[in-house]
C-alpha positions in Angstrom: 0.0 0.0 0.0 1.3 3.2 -1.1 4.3 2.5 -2.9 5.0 6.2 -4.3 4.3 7.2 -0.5 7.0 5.0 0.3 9.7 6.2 -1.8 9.1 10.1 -1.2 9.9 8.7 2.4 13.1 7.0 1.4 13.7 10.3 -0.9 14.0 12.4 2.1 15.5 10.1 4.3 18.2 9.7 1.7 18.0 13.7 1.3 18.1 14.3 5.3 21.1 11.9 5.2 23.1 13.9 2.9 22.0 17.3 4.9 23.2 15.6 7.7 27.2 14.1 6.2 27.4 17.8 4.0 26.3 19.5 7.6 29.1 17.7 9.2 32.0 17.8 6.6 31.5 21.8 6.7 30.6 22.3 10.5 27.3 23.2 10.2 25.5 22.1 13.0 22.1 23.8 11.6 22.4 21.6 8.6 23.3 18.3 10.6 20.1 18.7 13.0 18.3 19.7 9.8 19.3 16.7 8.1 18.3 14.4 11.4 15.2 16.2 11.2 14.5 15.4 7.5 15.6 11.7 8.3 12.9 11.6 11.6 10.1 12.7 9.5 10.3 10.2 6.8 10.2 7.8 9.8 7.4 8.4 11.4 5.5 8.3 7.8 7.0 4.9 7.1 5.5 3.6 10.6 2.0 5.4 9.2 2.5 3.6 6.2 3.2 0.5 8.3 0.0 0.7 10.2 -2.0 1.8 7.2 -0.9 -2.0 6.2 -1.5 -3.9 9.1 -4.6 -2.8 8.8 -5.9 -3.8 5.5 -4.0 -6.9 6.1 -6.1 -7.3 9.6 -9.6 -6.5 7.2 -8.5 -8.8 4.6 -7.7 -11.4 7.2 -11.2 -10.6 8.7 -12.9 -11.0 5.6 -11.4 -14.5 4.7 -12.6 -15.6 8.4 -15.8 -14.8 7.6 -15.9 -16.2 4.2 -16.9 -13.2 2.5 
């Protein structure tokens, strides 16, 4: 379930990794929290999109139970 939603999250996890290494190679502490920011968002939408499939595998599970 959402596969495009789950490569904009590995985009910017990627994207908040590079913040993060450029952030550090020049000593920019603004651009390495940014970077860990970037990476922390695409996270917590990858555990969203996690639940989002638990779910529909928990209706499709319910609906095989029940024979419909």
């Amino acid at each position: 379930m959402g596969t495009m939603d789950r490569i904009k999250n590995e985009a910017e996890d990627l994207a908040g990794k590079a913040k993060e290494t450029v952030g550090k190679i020049v000593g920019d502490d603004e651009k390495v929290a940014e970077g860990r920011k970037d990476q922390a968002s695409a996270g917590v939408k990858n555990a969203g999109e996690d639940v989002k499939d638990a779910a529909s595998n928990a209706k499709d599970a319910a609906k095989d139970a029940l024979g419909s």
